[in-house]
N, C-alpha and C positions, 0 to 999 in steps of 0.2 A: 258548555254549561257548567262541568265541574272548577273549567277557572275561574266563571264568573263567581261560584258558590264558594271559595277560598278566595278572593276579591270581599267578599261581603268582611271577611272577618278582619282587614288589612289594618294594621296601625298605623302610627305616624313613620316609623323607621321603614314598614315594608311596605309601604306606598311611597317613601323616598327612595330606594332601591329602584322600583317598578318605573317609576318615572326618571332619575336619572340613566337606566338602559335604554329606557326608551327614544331620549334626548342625544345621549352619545349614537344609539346606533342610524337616528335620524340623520346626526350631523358624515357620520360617514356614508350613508346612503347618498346625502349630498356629494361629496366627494367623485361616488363611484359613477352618477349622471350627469357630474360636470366632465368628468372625464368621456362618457359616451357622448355626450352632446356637441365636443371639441374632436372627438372622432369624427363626429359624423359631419363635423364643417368643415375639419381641413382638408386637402386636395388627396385623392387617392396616391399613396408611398410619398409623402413629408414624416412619417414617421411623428414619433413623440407619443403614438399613444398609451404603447409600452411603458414610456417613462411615466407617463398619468398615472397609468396603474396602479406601478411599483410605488409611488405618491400616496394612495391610499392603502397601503399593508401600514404601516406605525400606526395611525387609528384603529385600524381593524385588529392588529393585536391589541392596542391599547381599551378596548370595549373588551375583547377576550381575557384581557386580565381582570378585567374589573368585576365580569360577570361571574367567572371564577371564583373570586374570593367571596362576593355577594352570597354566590350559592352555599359557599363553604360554610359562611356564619349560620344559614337556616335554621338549620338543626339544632344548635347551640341556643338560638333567640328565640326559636320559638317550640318550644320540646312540647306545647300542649296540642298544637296542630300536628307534630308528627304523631304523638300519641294518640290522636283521634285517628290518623291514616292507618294506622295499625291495627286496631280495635275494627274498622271497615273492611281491614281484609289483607291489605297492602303491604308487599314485601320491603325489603332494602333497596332492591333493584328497583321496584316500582316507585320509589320513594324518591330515589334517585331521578327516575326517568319524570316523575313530576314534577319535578324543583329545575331540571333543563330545561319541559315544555314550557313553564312558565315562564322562564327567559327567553325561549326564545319568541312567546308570545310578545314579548316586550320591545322586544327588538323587529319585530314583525310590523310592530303598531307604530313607533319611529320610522321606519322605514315606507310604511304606505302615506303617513302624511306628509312625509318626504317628495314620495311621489305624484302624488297627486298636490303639490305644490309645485312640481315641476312643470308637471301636464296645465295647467292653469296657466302659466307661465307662456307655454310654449304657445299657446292660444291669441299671438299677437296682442300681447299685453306688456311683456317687456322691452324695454328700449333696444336701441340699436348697440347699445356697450356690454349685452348681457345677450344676443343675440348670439355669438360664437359660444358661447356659454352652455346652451342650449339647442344647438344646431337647428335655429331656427331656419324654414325656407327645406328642410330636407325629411322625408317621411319618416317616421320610429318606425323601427320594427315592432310590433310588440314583443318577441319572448327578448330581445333583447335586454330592458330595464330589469323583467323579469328575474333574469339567469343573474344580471349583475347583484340583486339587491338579496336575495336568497343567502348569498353569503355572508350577509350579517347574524340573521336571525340561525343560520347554522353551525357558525363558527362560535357564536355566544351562547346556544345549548348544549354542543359538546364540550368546551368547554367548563359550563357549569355540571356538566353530568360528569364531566371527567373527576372534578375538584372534588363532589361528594364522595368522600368512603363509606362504603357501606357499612361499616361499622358506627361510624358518630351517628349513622339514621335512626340507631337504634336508642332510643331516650331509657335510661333505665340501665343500660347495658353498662359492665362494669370492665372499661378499654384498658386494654394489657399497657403499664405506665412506659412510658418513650424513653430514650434514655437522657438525662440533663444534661450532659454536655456533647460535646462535638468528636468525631472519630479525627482521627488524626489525620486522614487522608483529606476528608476535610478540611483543615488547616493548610493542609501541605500541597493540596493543587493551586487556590486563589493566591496564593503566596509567593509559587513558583511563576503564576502569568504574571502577577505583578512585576516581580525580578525581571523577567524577559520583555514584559514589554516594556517596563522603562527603558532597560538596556536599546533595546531596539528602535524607540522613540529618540534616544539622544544618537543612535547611528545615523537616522534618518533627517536626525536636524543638525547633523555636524555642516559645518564649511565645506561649500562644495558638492552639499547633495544633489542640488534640485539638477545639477549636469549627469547624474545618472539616472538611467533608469527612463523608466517615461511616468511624469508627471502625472497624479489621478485627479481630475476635476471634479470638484466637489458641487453640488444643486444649492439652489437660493442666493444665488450668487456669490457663495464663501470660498472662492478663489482655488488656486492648485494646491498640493501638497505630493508628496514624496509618497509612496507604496509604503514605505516601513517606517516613517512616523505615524501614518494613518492606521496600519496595521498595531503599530506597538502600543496606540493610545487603546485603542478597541481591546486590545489583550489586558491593559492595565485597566479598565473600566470594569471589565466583566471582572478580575480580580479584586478588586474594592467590593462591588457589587457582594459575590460570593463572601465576602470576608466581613459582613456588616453582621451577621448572626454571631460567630465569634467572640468580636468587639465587643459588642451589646451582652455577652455573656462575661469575658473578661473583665467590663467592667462595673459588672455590677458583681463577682467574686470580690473585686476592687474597695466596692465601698463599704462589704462585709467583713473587711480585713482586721486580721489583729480582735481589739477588744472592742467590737461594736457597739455603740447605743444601740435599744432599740427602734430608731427612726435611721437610721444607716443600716440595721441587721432587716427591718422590714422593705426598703426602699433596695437594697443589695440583692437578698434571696427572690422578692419578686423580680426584681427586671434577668435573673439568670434563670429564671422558671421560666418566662416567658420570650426569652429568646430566640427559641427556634419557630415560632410562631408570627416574633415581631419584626425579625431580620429580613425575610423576603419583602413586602410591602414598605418598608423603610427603605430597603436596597433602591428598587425602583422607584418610588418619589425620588430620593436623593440622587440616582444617575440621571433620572428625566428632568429632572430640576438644573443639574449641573450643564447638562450639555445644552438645552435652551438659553440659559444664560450665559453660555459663551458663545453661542449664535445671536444672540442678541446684543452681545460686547462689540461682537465682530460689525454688525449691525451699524452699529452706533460709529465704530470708529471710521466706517468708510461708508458717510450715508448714498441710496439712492438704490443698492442691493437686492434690501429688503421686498418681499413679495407679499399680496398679502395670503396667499392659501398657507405658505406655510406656518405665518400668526396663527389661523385660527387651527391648523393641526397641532400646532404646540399649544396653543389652549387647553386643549380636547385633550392631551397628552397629560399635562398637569392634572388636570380636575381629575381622570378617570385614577391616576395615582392618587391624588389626594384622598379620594373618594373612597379608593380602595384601604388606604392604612385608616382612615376612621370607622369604615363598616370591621375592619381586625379587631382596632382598639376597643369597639363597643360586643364584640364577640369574647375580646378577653374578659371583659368589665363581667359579661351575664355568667362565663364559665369561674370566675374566682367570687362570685353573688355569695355561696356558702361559707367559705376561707371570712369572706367578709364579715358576713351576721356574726360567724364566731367568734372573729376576734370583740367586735360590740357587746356580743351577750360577756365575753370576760372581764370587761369595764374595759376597754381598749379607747380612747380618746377619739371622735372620731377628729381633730385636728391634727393627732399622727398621725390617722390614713392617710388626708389631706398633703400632709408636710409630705411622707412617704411618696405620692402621686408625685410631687411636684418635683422632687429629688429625681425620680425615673425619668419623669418627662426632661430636666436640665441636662442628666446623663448619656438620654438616649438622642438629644440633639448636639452635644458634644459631637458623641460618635458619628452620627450625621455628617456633622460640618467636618470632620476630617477626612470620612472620605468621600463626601460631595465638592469640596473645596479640592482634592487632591485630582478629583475626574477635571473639575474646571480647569483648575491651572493647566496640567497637562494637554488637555484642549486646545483650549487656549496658544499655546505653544505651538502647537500645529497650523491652528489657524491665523499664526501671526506672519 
């Protein structure tokens, strides 16, 4: 009852949060009982269902990230509800532990019309091409759906319980300032996989590799590759990844340089304020973006490959990224609301802001495309 009485108060953004969890963790729910359903038709030891599984974790962390960040913005978007939870009695923890129940109620609700689509299904209702599908012809266990589909709705509320600190729950509260720029270790690990794993990527694609070693087969039908360009591209992805905060900082020091307007000094200082905030969710769209589209190059150049489970996981992949860097974007929008007004009350144009936005936005998709374009090429290269 207390969700449903925080449910009454829901706007347009936390009612698009509520229902895109609930969407993703449906579609993985799908996943997890097409996998049990194909279990339960193939012959006892054909094996495969292992690899089913392992099929459905990139979704299931991809709902886990999303939920995540979801949770994270809460507090930020909506400071009058936490305000009222506190006034009721409610700690940080508690505050916390209510902003996970919620997700994982979300995910809960995904996941049972999931199943009870299944179960309708199974009902001699679907054809004979959706019948392995579903393990039609063989009894369900019931805790089995059960046990499987649990792990959505509890992977998406730890998750979001993890994301919240207890400190941002508190509205009001005045957070010790973070530091603006990046430790140098920081710098100097993503930096260093990068180095190594190029190096390693061109060992592994020299003349003459694929005769050592033994060949690793790659799923969806994207063909064999070598141990160590496989391995060197993964080193070099997660270095880009890590290294997109930086960039994003660097370059908006960049557009402050020297004797700035101020439409380069407002467009510079905010995208290096907001860096370490922008850089994770940019990371992953742009890795999840680059390596779909080199599976879908590879796709293209050698048709008939193509499956369709893993289209619609790379869907689910994309959206739950995208999804994630706009629920950021609009959590930095409501935390810079004040910085805002002030500069308006000081006659600030709002067509600078505007220009300002538009400058960060063209910056921070620079930095994007170079190291979402540098993941694909070297992809790419592998999968050639």
């Amino acid at each position: 009852m207390f969700y449903l009485r925080l449910a009454r108060g829901y706007r347009a953004p936390d009612l698009g949060r509520w229902l895109l969890t609930s969407a993703a963790g449906a579609v993985v729910a799908a996943f997890l009982l097409r996998a049990l359903g194909r279990a339960m038709s193939d012959p006892l030891g054909s094996g495969g269902a292992v690899t089913r599984l392992l099929w459905c974790l990139p979704p299931l962390a991809a709902v886990a990230w999303f939920a995540a960040v979801a949770a994270r913005a809460v507090p930020a978007q909506r400071p009058e509800r936490i305000t009222g939870l506190i006034a009721a009695g409610a700690g940080p923890a508690r505050i916390r532990a209510l902003i996970a129940g919620e997700t994982a109620l979300a995910g809960t609700l995904g996941c049972a019309l999931t199943l009870l689509l299944f179960l309708i299904l199974r009902n001699d209702i679907a054809g004979a091409a959706l019948a392995p599908e579903l393990g039609m012809g063989v009894e369900l266990p019931p805790a089995a759906p059960i046990t499987l589909l649990v792990l959505v709705p509890l992977v998406a509320g730890i998750s979001a319980a993890a994301a919240v600190p207890v400190t941002d729950a508190l509205p009001g509260a005045t957070p010790a300032p973070g530091p603006r720029g990046f430790h140098p270790l920081r710098i100097a690990l993503p930096t260093g996989l990068i180095v190594t794993g190029v190096a390693l990527e061109l060992y592994g694609l020299r003349p003459g590799a694929a005769e050592d070693g033994r060949p690793v087969r790659l799923p969806a039908g994207l063909g064999t590759t070598s141990t160590a360009a496989l391995g060197g591209w993964a080193m070099t992805a997660l270095g880009l990844a890590l290294l997109t905060g930086p960039l994003l900082s660097w370059a908006g020091r960049l557009l402050a340089l020297a004797r700035p307007t101020p439409l380069r000094l407002l467009a510079g200082r905010g995208l290096t304020a907001e860096a370490r905030r922008l850089g994770p969710p940019l990371a992953v769209f742009a890795l999840t973006l680059a390596v779909v589209l080199t599976v879908v190059r590879h796709w293209v150049r050698t048709p008939g490959n193509a499956d369709i489970l893993p289209v619609v996981e790379a869907g689910l992949l994309i959206g739950c990224a995208a999804a994630a860097v706009v629920v950021r974007l609009a959590e930095i929008r409501t935390a810079r609301r004040e910085v805002t007004d002030a500069l308006l009350g000081l006659g600030t144009p709002p067509r600078l802001l505007y220009s300002a936005v538009a400058i960060r936005t063209l910056t921070a998709g620079t930095v994007l495309l170079l190291t979402g374009g540098l993941t694909a090429l070297l992809g790419a290269a592998v999968l050639a």
